[in-house]
C-alpha positions as CSV (number, residue, x, y, z in Angstrom):
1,X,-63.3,-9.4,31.6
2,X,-64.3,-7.6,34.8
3,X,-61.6,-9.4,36.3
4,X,-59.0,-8.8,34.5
5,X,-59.6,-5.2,34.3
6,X,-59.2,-5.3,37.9
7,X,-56.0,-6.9,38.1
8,X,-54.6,-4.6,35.6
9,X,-55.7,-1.7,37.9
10,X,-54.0,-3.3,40.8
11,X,-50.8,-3.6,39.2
12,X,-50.9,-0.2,38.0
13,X,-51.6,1.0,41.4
14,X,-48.8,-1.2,43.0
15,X,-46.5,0.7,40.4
16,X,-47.9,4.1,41.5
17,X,-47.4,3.6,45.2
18,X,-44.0,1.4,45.1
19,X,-42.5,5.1,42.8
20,X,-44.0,7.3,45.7
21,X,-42.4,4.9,48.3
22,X,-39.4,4.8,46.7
23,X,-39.4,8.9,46.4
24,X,-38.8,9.0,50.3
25,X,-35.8,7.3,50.3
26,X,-34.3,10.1,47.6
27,X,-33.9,13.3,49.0
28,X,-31.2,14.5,51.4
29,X,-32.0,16.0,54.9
30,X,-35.6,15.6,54.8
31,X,-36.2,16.4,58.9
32,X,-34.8,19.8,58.1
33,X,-37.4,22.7,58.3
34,X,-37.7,24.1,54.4
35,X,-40.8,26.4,55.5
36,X,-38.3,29.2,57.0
37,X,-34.5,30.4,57.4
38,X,-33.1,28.7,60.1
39,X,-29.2,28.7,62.0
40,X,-27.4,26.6,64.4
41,X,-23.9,26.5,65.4
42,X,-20.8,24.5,64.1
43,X,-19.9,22.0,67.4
44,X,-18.5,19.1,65.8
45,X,-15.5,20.5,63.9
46,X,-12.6,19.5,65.3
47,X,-8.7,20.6,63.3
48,X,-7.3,17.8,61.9
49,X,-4.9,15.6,63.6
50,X,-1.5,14.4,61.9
51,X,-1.0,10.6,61.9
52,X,2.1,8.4,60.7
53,X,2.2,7.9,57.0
54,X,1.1,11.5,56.1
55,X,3.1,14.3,54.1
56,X,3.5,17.4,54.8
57,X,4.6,20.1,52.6
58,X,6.3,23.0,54.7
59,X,7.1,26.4,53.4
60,X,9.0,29.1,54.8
61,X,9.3,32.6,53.9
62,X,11.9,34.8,55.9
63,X,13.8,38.3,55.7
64,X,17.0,35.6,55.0
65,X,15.4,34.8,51.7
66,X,19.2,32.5,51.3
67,X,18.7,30.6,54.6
68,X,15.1,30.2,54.2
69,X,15.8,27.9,50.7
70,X,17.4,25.4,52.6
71,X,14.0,24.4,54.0
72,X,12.7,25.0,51.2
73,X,14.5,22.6,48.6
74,X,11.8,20.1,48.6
75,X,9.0,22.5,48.1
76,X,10.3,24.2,45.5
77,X,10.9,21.8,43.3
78,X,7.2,21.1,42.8
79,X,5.8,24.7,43.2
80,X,4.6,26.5,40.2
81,X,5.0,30.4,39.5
82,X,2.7,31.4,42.0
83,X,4.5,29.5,44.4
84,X,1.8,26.8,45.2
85,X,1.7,23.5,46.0
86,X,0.9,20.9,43.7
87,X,-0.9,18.3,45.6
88,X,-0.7,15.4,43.1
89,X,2.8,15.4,43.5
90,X,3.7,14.6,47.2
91,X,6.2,12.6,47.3
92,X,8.7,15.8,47.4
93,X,7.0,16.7,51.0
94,X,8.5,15.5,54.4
95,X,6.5,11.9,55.5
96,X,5.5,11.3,58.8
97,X,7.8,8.2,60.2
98,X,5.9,5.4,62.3
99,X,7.3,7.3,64.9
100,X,5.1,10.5,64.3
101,X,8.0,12.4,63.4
102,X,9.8,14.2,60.5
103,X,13.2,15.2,59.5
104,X,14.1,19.3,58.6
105,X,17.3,20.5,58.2
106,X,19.2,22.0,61.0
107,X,16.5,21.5,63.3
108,X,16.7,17.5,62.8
109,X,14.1,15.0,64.2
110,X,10.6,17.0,65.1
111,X,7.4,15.2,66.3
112,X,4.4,16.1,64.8
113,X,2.1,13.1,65.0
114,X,-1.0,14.3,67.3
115,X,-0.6,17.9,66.4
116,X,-2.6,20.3,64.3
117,X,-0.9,21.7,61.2
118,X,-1.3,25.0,63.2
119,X,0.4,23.8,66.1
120,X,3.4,22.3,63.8
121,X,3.7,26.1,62.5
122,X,4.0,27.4,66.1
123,X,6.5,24.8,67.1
124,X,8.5,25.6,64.1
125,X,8.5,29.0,64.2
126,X,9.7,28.8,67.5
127,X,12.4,26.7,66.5
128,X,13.7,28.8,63.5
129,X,13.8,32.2,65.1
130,X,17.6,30.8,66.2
131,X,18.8,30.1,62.0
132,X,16.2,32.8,60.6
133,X,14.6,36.2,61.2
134,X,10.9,36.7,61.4
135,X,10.1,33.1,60.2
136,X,6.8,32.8,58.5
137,X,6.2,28.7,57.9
138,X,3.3,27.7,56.4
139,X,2.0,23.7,56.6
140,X,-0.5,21.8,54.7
141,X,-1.3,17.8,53.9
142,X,0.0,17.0,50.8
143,X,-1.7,13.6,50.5
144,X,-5.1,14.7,52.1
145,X,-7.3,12.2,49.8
146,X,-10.7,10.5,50.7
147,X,-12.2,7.2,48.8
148,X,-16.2,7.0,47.5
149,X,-17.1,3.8,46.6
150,X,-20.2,2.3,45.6
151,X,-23.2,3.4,44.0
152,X,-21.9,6.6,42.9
153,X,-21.5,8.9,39.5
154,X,-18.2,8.7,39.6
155,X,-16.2,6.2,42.1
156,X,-12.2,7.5,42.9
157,X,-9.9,8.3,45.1
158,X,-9.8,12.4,45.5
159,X,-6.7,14.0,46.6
160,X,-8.4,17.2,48.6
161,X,-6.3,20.7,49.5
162,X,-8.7,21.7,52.1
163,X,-8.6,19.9,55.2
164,X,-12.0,21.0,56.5
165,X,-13.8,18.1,54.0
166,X,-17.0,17.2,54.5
167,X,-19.1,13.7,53.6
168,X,-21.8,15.8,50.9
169,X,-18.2,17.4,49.7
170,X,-17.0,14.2,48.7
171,X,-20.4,12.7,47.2
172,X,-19.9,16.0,45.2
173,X,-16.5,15.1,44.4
174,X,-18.1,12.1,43.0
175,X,-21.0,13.2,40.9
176,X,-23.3,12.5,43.6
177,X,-25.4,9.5,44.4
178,X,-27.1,7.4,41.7
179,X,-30.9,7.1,42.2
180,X,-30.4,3.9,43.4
181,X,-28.1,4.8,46.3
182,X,-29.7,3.7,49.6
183,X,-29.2,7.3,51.5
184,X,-29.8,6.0,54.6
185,X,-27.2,3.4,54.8
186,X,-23.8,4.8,53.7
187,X,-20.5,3.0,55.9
188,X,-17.6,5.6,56.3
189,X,-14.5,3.2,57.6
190,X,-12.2,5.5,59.2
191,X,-8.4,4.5,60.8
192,X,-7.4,5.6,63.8
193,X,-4.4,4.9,66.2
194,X,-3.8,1.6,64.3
195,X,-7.6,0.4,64.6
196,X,-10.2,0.4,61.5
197,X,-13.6,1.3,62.9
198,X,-17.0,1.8,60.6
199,X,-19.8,4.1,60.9
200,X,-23.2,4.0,59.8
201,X,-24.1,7.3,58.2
202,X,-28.1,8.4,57.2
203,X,-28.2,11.3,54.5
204,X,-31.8,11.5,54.3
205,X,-31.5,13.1,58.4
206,X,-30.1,16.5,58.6
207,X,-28.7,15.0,62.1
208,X,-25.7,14.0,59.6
209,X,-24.4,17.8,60.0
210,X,-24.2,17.3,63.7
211,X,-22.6,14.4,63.7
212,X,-18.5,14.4,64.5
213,X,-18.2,11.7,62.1
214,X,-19.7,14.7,59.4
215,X,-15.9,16.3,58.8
216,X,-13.7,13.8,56.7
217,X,-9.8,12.7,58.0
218,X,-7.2,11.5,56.0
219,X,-7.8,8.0,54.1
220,X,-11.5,8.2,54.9
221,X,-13.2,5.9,52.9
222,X,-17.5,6.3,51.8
223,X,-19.2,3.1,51.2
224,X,-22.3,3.8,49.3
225,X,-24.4,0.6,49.0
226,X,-27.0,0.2,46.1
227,X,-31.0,-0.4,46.8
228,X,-32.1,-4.1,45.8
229,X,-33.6,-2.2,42.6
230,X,-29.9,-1.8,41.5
231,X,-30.7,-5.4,39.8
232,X,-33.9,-4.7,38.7
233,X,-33.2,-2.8,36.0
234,X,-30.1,-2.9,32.7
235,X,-29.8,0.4,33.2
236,X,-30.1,2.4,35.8
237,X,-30.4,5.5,34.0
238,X,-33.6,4.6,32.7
239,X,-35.4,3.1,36.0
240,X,-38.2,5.6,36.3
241,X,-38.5,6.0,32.3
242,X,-39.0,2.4,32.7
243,X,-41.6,2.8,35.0
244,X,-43.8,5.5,33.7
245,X,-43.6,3.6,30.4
246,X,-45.1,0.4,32.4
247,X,-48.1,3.1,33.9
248,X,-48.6,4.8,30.5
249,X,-49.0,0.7,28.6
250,X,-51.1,-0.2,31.6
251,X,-53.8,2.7,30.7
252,X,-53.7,2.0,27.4
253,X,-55.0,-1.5,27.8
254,X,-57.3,0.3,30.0
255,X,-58.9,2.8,27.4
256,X,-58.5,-0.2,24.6
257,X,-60.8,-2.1,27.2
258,X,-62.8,0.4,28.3
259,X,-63.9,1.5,24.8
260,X,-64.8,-1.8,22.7
């Protein structure tokens, strides 16, 4: 009888110290000081970068409200009363060709691939003062979107309208990470100049908001890979119900032993 009691007790205590074990793998940023306020400077933003196969929306306003139309014809066939874009319609804006370039009335062929969206509005502007006065242009991404995959609330394909995206905006985007995410081993696969490269990413480190791999790009995609105790368990919903419900039987045969 002694035994057994004991081996129930060592179970119990395996339980116990496998949920406070698993614990440490849940929460985000854990090296970051919580005691006091802290600040540090942004380093490792860097403006986005325009690539073939995006597409741009471009806008301009002008004192020739008649002239300024013509560049507008595209836009304004998917802008609302305010006058805004709607993003899950982009296939009105101007694509970047495989050449990194774009087509505009009167002005013809402009290269923007390499350029900031800021920079394109310089160039423009500079270019329009000959057809228009006082050109305004404004320029945005119309097919900004980012992919979360994996062990995540809600799994998709989010178009964005801010370029300055971060990875924890995304996992928001997506419901956030189940509590069987492994938080210290998401990939984000990111294309560049023709080549797909991967990085490792570790959410439990607040070294993450340092990184330059922190700020999203255009057709980012977040890998979120699921601990082994994924398969443990039907549901994953009910993992650590599961678990205090083994604790809770465990003392019960316990106190049945314990008082015969």
């Amino acid at each position: 009888m002694r035994l057994f009691t004991l081996r129930i007790v060592g179970l119990l205590l395996f339980a116990l110290l496998t949920a406070c074990s698993s614990y440490k793998n849940i929460p985000y940023f854990q090296d970051l000081n919580r005691t006091a306020p802290s600040k540090e400077d942004i380093t490792n933003f860097s403006p986005l970068k325009i690539q073939p196969g995006d597409i741009l929306g471009i806008h301009v306003n002008s004192l020739n409200p008649e002239a300024s139309a013509l560049f507008n014809y595209n836009m304004n066939r998917m802008a609302g009363p305010s006058n805004e874009f709607f993003y899950n319609n982009p296939v009105v804006g101007f694509l970047v060709d495989v050449n990194g370039e774009i087509n505009l009335p009167l002005i013809g062929t402009v290269k923007v691939s390499g350029l900031t969206t800021t920079e394109i509005q310089n160039n423009l502007t500079a270019q329009l003062v000959t057809f228009l006065k006082k050109p305004v242009i404004n320029v945005r991404i119309l097919n900004f979107r980012v992919s979360v995959l994996g062990d995540v609330q809600n799994p998709n394909v989010y178009t964005v309208q801010n370029e300055r995206i971060t990875i924890t905006d995304a996992l928001s985007l997506a419901g956030d990470l189940n509590i069987t995410a492994m938080r210290n081993n998401v990939l984000l696969i990111r294309e560049i100049d023709g080549s797909r490269e991967y990085y490792p990413i570790d959410l439990t480190s607040k070294k993450l908001m340092e990184s330059p791999y922190f700020y999203l790009r255009n057709n980012d995609v977040l890998y979120v890979q699921p601990d082994k105790s994924k398969f443990a368990t039907v549901n994953r919903g009910y993992q650590n119900a599961n678990l205090v419900f083994s604790a809770v039987s465990a003392l019960s045969i316990l106190l049945t032993i314990f008082l015969r």
